[in-house]
C-alpha positions as a printed Julia matrix, in Angstrom:
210×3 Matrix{Float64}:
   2.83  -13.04   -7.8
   0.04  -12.65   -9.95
   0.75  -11.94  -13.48
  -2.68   -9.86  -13.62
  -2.25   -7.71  -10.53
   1.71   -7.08  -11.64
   0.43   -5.49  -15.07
  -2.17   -3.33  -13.67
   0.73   -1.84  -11.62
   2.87   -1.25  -14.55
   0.63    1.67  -16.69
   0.53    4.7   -17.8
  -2.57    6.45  -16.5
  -4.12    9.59  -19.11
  -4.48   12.82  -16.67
  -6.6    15.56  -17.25
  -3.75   17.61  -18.49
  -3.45   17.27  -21.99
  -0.36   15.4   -23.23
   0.55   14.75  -19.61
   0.64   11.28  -18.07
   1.09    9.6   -14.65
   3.87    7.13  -15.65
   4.16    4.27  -12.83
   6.19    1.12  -12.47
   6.46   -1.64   -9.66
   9.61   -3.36   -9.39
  10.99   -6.37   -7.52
  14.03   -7.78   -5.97
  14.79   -9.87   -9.14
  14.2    -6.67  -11.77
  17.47   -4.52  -12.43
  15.02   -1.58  -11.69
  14.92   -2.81   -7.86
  18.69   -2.45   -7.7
  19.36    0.62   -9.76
  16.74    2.32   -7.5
  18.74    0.82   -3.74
  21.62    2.31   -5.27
  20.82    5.62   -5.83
  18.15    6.48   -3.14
  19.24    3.77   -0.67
  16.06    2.15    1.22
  15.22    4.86    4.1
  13.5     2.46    6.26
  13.85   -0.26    8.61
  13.86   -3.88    7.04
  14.34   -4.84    3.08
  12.17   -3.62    0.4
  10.07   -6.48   -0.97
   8.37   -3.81   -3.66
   8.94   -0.29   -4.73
   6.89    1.17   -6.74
   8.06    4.59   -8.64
   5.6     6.96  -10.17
   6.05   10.35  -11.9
   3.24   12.95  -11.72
   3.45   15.39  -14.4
   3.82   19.45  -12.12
   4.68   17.11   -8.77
   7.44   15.8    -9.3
   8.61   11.58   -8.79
   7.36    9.84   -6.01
   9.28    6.74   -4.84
   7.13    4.23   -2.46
   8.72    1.72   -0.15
   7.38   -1.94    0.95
   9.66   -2.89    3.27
   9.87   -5.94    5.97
  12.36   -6.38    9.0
  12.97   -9.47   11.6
  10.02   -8.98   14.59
  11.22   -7.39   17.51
   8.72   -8.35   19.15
   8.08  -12.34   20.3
   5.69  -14.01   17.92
   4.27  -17.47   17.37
   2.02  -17.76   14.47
   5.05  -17.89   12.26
   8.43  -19.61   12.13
   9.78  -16.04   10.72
   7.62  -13.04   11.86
   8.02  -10.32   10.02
   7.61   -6.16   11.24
   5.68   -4.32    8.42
   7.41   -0.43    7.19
   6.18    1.5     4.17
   6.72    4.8     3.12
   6.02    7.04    0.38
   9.08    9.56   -0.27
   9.63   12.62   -3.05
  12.38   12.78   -4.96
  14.13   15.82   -4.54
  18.08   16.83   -6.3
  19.05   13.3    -5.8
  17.91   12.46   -2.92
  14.47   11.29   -1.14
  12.43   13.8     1.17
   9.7    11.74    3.61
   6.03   12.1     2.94
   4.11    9.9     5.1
   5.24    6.31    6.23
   3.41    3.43    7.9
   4.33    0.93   10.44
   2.57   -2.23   11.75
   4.12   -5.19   13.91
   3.98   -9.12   14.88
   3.3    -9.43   18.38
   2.81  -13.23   19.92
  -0.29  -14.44   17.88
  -0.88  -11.59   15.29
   1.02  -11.51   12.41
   1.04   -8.98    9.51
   1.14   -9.16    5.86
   1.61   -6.84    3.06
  -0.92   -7.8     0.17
   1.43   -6.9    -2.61
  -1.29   -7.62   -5.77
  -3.17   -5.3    -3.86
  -1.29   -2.33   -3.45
  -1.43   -0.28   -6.26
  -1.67    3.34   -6.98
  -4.38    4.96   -9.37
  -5.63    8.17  -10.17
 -10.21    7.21   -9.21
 -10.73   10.46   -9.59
  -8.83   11.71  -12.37
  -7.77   15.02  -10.46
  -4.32   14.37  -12.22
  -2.54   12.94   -8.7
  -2.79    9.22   -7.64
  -3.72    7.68   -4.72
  -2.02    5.44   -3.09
  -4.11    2.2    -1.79
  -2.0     0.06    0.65
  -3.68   -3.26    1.4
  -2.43   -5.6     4.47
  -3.99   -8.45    6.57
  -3.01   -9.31   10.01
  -3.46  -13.23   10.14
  -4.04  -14.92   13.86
  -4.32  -17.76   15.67
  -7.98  -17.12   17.56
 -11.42  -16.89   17.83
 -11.74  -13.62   16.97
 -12.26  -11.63   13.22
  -9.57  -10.97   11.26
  -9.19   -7.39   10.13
  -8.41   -6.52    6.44
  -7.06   -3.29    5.3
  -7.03   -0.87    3.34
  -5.34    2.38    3.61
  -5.6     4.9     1.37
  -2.66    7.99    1.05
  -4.63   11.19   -0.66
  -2.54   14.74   -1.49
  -3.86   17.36    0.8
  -1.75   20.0     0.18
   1.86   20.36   -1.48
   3.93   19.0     1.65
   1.04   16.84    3.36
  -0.72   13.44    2.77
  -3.79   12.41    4.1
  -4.45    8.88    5.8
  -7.97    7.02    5.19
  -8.8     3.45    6.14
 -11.6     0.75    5.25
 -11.28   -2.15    7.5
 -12.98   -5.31    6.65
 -13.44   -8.07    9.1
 -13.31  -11.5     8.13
 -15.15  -13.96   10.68
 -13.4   -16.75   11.89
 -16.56  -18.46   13.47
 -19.73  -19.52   10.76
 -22.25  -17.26   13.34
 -19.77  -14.48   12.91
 -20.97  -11.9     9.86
 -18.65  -10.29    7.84
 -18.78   -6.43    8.59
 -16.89   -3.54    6.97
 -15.55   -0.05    9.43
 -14.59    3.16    7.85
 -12.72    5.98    9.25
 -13.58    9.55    9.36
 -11.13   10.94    6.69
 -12.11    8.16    4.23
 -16.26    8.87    4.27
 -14.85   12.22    3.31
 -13.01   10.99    0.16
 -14.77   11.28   -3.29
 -16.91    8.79   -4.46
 -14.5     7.55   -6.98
 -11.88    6.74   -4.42
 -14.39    5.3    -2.09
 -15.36    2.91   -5.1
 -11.91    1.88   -5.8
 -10.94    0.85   -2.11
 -13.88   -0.82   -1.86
 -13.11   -2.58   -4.93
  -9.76   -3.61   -3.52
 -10.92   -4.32   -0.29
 -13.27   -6.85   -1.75
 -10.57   -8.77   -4.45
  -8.31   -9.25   -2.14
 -11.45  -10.2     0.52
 -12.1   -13.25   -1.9
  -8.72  -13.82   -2.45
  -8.2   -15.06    1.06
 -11.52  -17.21    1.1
């Protein structure tokens, strides 16, 4: 783990809202945080939480977000120990957790998914005084083909929804193969500032794996 990428996780991010702050913190399985935070919300999805990240948003409330991996079900070969990708951001409501949006992504034979922890973070680009939530994962292989890179981003749309955007980046596996980048509809409608800051992900953690 990157000493860098953990710090940039752990802030305090000014709002617009005078005196108010977005307070976040990312914790592992070896800080006391991790274990205080199984024991009193439990870990609502499949598999064991490799990160959670916990963020409190001044008039929203406290936001708890699960990184979680499980055995495959399914057969798979590029790894020894495939792993099933879960995530899920959840609100925290009179001790308990209510679901907001989750995320799910398997193994399957020669595909194998990974959760690109220094690059999952959550930020507020465009300082509306509620984060986003950037989610970055690649899905290594054993073939020919490009290998896709991704970034989702989770947006508020209203007080009970999230909204799901993706950039995709495709890294060649062949030298004739270009690299080439695929956006979906929901995130050319995101503000600039978000765009930028995806982008910006998508491309760290792009040379990262080079």
């Amino acid at each position: 783990m990157k000493l860098k990428n953990i710090l940039v996780l752990i802030i305090s991010t000014v709002c617009m809202t005078v005196n108010a702050q977005i307070e976040t913190g990312v914790y592992f399985s070896n800080d006391k945080k991790f274990g205080d935070i199984i024991e009193d919300l439990g870990s609502p999805l499949e598999g064991d939480p490799i990160m959670i990240v916990k963020t409190f948003v001044p008039k929203h409330g406290s936001y708890v977000w699960y990184l979680n991996e499980s055995k495959a079900k399914n057969t798979a070969f590029l790894d020894d120990n495939p792993k099933d990708l879960y995530a899920g951001i959840y609100l925290e409501d009179h001790g308990g957790i209510i679901p907001v949006i989750t995320f799910k992504d398997f193994a399957k034979e020669l595909a194998q998914p990974r959760y690109l922890v220094n690059y999952c973070e959550i930020a507020d680009a465009d300082k509306d005084g509620f984060p986003e939530f950037y989610l970055t994962y690649f899905e290594e292989s054993d073939g020919l083909d490009a290998k896709p890179l991704k970034v989702i981003v989770y947006t508020k749309k209203s007080d009970k929804t999230f909204l799901k955007s993706k950039i995709t980046g495709w890294l060649p596996f062949q030298p004739e193969d270009k690299y080439r980048e695929e956006m979906d509809d929901n995130f050319k409608l995101l503000p600039k500032s978000v765009k930028m800051k995806a982008e910006k992900i998508l491309k760290e953690a792009k040379d990262d794996i080079n």
